[in-house]
C-alpha positions as CSV (number, residue, x, y, z in Angstrom):
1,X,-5.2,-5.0,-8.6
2,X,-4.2,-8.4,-7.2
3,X,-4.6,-9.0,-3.1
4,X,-2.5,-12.0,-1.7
5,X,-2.4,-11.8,2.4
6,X,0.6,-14.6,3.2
7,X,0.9,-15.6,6.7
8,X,1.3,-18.5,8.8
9,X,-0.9,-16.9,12.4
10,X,-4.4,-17.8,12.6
11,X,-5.5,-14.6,14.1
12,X,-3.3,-12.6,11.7
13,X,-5.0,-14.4,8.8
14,X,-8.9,-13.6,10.8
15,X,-7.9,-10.0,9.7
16,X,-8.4,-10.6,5.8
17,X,-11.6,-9.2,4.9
18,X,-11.1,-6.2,6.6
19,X,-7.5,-5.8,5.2
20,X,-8.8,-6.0,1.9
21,X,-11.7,-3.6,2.1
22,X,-8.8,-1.2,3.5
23,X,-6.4,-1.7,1.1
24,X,-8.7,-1.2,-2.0
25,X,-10.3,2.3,-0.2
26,X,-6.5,3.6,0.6
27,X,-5.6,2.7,-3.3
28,X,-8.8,3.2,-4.9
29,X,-7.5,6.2,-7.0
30,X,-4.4,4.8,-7.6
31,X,-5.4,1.3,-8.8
32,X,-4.4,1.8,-12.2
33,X,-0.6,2.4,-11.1
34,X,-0.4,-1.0,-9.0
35,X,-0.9,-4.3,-10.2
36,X,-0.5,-6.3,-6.8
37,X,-0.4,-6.5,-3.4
38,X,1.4,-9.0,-1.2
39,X,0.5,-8.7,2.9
40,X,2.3,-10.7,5.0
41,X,2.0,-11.0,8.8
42,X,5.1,-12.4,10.6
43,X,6.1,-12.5,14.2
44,X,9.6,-10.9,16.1
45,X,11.4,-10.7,18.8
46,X,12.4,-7.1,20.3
47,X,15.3,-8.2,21.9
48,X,14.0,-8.1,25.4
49,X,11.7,-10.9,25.3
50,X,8.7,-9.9,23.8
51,X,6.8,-10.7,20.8
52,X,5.8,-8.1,18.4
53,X,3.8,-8.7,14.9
54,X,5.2,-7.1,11.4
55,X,2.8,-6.5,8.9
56,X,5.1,-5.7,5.5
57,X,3.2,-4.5,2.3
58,X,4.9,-5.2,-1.2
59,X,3.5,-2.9,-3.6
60,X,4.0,-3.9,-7.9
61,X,3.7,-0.3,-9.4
62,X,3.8,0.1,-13.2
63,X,6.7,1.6,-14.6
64,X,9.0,1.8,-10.9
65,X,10.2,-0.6,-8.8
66,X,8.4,-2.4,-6.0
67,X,6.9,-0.5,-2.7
68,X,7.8,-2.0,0.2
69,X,6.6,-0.8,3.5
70,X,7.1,-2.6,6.9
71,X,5.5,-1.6,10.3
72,X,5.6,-3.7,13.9
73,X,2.9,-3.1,16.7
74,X,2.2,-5.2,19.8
75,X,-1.4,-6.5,17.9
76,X,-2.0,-7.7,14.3
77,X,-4.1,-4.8,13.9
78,X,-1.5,-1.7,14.9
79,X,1.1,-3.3,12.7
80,X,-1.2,-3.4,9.9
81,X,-2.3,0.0,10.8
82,X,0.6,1.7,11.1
83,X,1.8,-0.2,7.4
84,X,-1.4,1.2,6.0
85,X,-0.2,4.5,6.8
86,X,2.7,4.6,5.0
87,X,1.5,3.1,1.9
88,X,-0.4,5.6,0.1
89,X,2.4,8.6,0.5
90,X,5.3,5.8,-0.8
91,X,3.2,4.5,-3.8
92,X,2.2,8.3,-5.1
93,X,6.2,9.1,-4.3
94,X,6.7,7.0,-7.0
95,X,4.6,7.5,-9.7
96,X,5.8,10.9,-10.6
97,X,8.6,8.8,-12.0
98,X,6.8,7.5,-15.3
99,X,6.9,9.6,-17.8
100,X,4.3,11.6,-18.9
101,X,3.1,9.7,-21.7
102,X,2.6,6.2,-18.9
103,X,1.1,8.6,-16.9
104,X,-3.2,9.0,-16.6
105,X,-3.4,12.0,-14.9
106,X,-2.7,15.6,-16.4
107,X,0.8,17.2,-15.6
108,X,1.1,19.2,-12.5
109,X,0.3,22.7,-12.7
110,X,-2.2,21.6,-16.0
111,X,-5.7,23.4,-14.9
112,X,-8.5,22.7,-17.2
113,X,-10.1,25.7,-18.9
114,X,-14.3,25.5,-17.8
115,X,-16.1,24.6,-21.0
116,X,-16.5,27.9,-23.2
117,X,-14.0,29.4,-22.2
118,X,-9.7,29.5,-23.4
């Protein structure tokens, strides 16, 4: 899985370790079904004067279109926050889509027999 984090505020770009160690624990099981990651941390106005930060995560799943997930908080941190806890539940929404054959896990409702036994 490919990280890029794309932005142009220094104190958004300070958060890049720790976004990455996030973003490869939130995916870790699902790392086979995305390929890459784009963060990107962008300011906006609210229409009353004030300045709130977007953090929006594009997702590249195999086999389904992109993931794209946008949140907006007062820091860098809650926007990224609140994106990160969206991402999971949207990326696993859209896996079921491949067909079984693209598909690394067992079908749902397939249980295992325990070893010995049919």
């Amino acid at each position: 899985m490919h990280i890029q984090f794309r932005s142009s505020a220094p104190a958004a770009a300070r958060m890049r370790r720790q976004g990455l160690a996030r973003l490869r624990e939130a995916l870790r099981h699902l790392e086979w079904g995305v390929t890459r990651v784009i963060v990107r941390f962008e300011y906006v106005g609210d229409g009353v004067g004030r300045v709130n930060k977007r953090c929006r995560l594009e997702l590249a799943v195999n086999g389904a279109d992109t993931v794209a997930v946008n949140a907006e908080g007062r820091s860098w941190q809650d926007s990224f926050d609140a994106a990160m806890a969206q991402v999971r539940r949207r990326v696993v929404m859209r896996l079921p889509q491949l067909a079984p054959a693209e598909h690394p896990l067992p079908a749902a409702g397939f249980i295992a027999s325990p070893p010995g036994r049919a």
